[in-house]
C-alpha positions as a Markdown table, in Angstrom:
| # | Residue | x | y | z |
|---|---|---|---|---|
| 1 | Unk | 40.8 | -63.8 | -103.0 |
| 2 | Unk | 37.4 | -65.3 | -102.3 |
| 3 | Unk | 38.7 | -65.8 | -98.8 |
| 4 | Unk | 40.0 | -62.5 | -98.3 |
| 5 | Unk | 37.1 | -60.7 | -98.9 |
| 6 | Unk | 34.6 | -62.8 | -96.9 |
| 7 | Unk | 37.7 | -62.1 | -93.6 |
| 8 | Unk | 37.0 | -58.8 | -94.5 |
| 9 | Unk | 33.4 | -58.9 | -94.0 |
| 10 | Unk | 33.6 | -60.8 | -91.2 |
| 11 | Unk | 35.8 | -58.1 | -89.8 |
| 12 | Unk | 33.5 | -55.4 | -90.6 |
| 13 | Unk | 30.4 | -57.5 | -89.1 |
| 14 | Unk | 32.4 | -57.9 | -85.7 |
| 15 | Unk | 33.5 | -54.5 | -85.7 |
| 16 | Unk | 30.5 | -53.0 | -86.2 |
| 17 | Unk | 29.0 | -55.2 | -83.6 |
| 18 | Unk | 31.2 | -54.1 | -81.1 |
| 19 | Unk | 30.1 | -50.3 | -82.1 |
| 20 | Unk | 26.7 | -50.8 | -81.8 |
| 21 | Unk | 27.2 | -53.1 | -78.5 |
| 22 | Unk | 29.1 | -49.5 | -77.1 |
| 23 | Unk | 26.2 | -47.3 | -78.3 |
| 24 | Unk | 23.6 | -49.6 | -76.9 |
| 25 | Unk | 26.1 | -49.5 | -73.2 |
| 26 | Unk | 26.5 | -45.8 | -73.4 |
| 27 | Unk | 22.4 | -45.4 | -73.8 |
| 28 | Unk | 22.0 | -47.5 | -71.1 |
| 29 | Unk | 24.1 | -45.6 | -69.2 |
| 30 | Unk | 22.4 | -42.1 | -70.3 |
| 31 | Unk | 18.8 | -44.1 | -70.0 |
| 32 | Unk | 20.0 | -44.7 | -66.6 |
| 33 | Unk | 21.0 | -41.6 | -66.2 |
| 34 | Unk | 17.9 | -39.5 | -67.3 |
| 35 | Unk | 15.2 | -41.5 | -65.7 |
| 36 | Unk | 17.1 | -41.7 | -62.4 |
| 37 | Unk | 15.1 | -38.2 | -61.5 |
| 38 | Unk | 11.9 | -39.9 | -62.4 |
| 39 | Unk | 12.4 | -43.0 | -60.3 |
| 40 | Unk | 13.3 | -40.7 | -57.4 |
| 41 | Unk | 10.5 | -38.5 | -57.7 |
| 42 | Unk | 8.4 | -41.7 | -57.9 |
| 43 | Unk | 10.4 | -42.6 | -54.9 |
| 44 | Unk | 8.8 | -39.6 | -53.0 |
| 45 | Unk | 5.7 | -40.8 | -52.6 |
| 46 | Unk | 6.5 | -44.3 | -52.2 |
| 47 | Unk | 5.1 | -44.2 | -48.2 |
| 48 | Unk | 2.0 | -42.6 | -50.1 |
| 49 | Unk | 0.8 | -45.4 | -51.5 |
| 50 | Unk | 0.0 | -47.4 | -48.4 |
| 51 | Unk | -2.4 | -44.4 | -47.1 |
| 52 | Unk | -3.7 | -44.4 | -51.0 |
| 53 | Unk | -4.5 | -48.8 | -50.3 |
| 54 | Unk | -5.6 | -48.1 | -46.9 |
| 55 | Unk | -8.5 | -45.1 | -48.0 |
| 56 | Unk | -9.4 | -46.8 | -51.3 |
| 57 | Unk | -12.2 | -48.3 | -49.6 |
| 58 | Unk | -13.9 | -45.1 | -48.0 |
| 59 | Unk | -14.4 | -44.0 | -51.6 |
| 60 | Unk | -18.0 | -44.7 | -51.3 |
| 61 | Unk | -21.3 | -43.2 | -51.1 |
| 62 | Unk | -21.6 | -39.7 | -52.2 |
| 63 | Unk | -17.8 | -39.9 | -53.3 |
| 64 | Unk | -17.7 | -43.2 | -54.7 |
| 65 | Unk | -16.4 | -41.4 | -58.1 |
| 66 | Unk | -13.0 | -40.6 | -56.3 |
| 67 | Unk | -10.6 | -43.2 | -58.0 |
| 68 | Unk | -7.7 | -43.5 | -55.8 |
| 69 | Unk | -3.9 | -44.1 | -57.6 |
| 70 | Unk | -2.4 | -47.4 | -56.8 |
| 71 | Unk | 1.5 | -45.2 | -57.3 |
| 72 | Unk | 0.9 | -41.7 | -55.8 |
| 73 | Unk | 3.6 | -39.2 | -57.8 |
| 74 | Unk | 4.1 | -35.5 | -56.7 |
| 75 | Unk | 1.4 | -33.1 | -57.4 |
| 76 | Unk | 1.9 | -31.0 | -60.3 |
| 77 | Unk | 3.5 | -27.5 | -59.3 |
| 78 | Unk | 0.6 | -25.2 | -60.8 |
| 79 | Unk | 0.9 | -21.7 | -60.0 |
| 80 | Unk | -2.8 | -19.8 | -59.7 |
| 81 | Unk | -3.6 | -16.5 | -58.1 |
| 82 | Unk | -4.5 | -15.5 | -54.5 |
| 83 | Unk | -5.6 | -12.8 | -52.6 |
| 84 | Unk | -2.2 | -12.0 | -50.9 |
| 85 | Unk | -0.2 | -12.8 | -54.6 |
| 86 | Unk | 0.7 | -15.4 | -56.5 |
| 87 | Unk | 0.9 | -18.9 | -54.7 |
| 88 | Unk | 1.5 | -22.5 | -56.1 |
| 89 | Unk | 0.4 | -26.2 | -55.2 |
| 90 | Unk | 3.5 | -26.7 | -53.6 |
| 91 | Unk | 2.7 | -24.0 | -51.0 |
| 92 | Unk | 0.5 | -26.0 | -49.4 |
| 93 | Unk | 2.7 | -28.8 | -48.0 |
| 94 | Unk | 2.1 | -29.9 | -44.7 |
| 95 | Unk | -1.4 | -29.5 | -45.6 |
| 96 | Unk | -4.2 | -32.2 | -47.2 |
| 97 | Unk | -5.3 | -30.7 | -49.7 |
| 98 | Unk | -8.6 | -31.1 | -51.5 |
| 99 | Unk | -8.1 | -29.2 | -54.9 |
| 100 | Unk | -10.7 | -28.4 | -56.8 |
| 101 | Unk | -11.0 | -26.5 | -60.3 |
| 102 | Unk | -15.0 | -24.9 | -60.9 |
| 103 | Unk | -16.0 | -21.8 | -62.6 |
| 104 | Unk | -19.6 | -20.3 | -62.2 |
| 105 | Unk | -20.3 | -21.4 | -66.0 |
| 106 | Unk | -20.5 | -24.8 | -64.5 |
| 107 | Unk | -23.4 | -25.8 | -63.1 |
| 108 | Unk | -22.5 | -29.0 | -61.5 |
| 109 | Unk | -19.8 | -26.3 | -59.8 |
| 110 | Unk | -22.0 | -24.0 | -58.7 |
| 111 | Unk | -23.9 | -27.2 | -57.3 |
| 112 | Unk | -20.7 | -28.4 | -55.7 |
| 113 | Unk | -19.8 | -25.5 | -54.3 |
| 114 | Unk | -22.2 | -24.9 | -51.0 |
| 115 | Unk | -20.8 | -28.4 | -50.0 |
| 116 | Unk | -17.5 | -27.0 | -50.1 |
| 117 | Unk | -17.5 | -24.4 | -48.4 |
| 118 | Unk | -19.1 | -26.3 | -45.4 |
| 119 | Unk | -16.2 | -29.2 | -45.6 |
| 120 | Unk | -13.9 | -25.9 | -45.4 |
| 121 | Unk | -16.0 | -24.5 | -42.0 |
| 122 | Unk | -15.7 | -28.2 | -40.5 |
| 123 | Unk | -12.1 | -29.6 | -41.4 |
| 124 | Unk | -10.1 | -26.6 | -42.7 |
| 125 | Unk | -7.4 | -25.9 | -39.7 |
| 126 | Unk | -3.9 | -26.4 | -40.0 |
| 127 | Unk | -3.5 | -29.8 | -41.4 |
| 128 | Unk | -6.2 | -29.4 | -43.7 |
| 129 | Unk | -7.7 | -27.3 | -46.7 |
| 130 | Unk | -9.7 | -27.1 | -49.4 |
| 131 | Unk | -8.1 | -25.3 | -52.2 |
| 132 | Unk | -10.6 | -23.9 | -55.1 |
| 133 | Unk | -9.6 | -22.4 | -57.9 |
| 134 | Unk | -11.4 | -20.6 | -60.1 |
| 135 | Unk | -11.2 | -21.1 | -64.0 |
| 136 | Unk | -13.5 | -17.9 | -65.0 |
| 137 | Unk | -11.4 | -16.1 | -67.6 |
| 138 | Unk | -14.3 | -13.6 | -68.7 |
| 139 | Unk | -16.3 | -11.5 | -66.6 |
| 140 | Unk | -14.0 | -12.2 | -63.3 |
| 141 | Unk | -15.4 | -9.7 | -61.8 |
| 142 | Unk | -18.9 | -11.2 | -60.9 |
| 143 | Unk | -17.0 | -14.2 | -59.2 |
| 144 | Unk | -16.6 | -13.3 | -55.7 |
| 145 | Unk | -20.2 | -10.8 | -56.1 |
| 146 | Unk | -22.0 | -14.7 | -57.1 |
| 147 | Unk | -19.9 | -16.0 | -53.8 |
| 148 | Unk | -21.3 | -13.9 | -52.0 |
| 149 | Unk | -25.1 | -14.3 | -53.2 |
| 150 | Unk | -24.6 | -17.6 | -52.5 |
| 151 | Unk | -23.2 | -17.6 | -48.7 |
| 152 | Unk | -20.2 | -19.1 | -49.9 |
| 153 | Unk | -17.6 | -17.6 | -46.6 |
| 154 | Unk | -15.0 | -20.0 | -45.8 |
| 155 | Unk | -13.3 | -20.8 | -49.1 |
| 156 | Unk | -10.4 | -18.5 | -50.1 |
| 157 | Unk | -11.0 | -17.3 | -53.8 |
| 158 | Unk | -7.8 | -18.5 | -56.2 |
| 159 | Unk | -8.1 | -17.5 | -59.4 |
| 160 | Unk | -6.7 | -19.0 | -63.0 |
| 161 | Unk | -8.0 | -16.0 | -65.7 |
| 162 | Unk | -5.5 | -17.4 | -68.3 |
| 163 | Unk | -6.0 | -20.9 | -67.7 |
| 164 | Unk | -2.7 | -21.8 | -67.5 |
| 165 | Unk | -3.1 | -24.3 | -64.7 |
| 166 | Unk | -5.8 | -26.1 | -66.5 |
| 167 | Unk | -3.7 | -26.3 | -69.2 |
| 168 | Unk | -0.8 | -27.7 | -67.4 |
| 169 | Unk | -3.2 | -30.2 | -65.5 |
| 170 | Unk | -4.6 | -31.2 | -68.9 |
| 171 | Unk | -1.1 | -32.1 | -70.3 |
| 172 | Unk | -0.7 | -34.2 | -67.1 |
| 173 | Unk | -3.7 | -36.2 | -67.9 |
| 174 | Unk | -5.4 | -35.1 | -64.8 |
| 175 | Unk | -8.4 | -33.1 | -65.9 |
| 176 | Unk | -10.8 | -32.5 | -68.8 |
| 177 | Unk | -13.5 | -30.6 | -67.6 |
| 178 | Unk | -15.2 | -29.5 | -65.1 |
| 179 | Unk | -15.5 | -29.9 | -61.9 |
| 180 | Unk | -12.4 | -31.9 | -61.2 |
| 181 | Unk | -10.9 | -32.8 | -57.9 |
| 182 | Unk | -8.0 | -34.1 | -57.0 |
| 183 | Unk | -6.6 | -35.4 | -53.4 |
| 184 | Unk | -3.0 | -33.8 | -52.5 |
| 185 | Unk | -1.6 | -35.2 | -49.2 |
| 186 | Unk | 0.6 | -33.2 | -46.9 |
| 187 | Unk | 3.6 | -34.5 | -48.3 |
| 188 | Unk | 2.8 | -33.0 | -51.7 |
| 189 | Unk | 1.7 | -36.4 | -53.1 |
| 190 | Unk | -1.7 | -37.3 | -55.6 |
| 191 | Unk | -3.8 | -39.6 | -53.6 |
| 192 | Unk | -6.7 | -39.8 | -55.6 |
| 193 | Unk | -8.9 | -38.0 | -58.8 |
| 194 | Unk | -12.2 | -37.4 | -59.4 |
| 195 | Unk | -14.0 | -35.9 | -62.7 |
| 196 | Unk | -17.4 | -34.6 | -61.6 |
| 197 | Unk | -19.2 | -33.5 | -58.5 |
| 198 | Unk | -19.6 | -35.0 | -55.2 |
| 199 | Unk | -21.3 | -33.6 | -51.9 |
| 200 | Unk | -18.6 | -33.2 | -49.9 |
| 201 | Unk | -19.9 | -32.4 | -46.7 |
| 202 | Unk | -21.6 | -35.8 | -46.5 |
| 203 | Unk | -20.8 | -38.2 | -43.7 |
| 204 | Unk | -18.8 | -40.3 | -46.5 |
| 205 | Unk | -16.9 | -37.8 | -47.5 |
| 206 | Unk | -16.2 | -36.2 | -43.8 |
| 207 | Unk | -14.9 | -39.8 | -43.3 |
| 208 | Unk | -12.3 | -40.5 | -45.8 |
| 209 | Unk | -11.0 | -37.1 | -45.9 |
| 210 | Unk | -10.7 | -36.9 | -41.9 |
| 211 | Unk | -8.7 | -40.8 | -42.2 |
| 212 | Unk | -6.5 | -38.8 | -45.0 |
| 213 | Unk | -5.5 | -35.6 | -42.7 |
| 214 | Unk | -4.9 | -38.4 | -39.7 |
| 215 | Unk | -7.8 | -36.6 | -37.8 |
């Protein structure tokens, strides 16, 4: 009897064994599966990361706060507000990007921006731009009237007023305050992050970002 019921058990240990052993196969499978889309968009930006080893060391100076990523993933694809409409990240492929988020509550922004404007006037062409977008959600309108008080003419004014791209930056780790500035090559890839401001018009600066847009 004694024998019996210890076959039994035995048989219900192997059995349910063998069910776990397919559960743990079929999450496999389904892990497989599910981060396949993850590992692909990782493998995006795979060539990026040479160009991220090889600028790692211009990151000095006046810009020696940019930390560059050792894996470059895809930009997130925030969506802000332009003059001609709605525009995202994304839209900007084929460009480098410098993206930068100020607002004139800032002051380290409103510090930043003069420099800014005249790495826009020097690089800003066809492989190259520098993307600021404004987080002012109250009083929008005395944005582009403290532009222009302070000679600020080559950036393009992109607006956030309900912050939902700060938000969405935010969740992705890349941003809690302000300024922030993040590097976006013109395959759509994050190069490199920076929290804080930097003159970037000076010669470091001029430098790394020309190596990055292959000027």
């Amino acid at each position: 009897m004694l024998t019996r019921l210890s076959l039994s058990k035995r048989s219900i240990g192997a059995l349910a064994a063998v069910v776990l052993l397919g559960i743990g196969g079929l999450a496999l499978v389904l892990y497989g599966k599910a981060g396949g889309s993850g590992n692909q968009s990782a493998g995006e930006c795979r060539d990026a990361a040479q160009k991220s080893a090889l600028l790692t060391p211009l990151a000095k100076g006046e810009i020696a706060g940019l930390r560059f990523l050792k894996a470059p993933r895809p930009a997130p694809d925030i969506g802000f507000d332009s003059p001609n409409g709605p525009i995202t990240l994304a839209g900007f492929k084929g460009k480098t990007v410098l993206f930068n988020l100020w607002a004139t509550w800032c002051v380290p922004c409103r510090t930043e921006m003069p420099s800014l404007d005249r790495l826009q006037t020097s690089l800003g062409g066809a492989d190259f731009a520098v993307v600021a977008l404004n987080m002012d959600t109250r009083n929008v309108e005395k944005v582009p009237v403290w532009l222009k008080e302070n000679q600020i003419s080559a950036l393009t004014l992109f607006t956030d007023q309900e912050g939902k791209a700060f938000q969405n930056l935010r969740k992705e780790g890349l941003v809690t305050g302000l300024p922030t500035t993040l590097l976006v090559d013109d395959k759509g890839c994050l190069l490199a992050e920076m929290a804080g401001p930097a003159e970037w018009s000076s010669v470091e600066a001029l430098a790394m970002l020309k190596a990055a847009a292959g000027k």
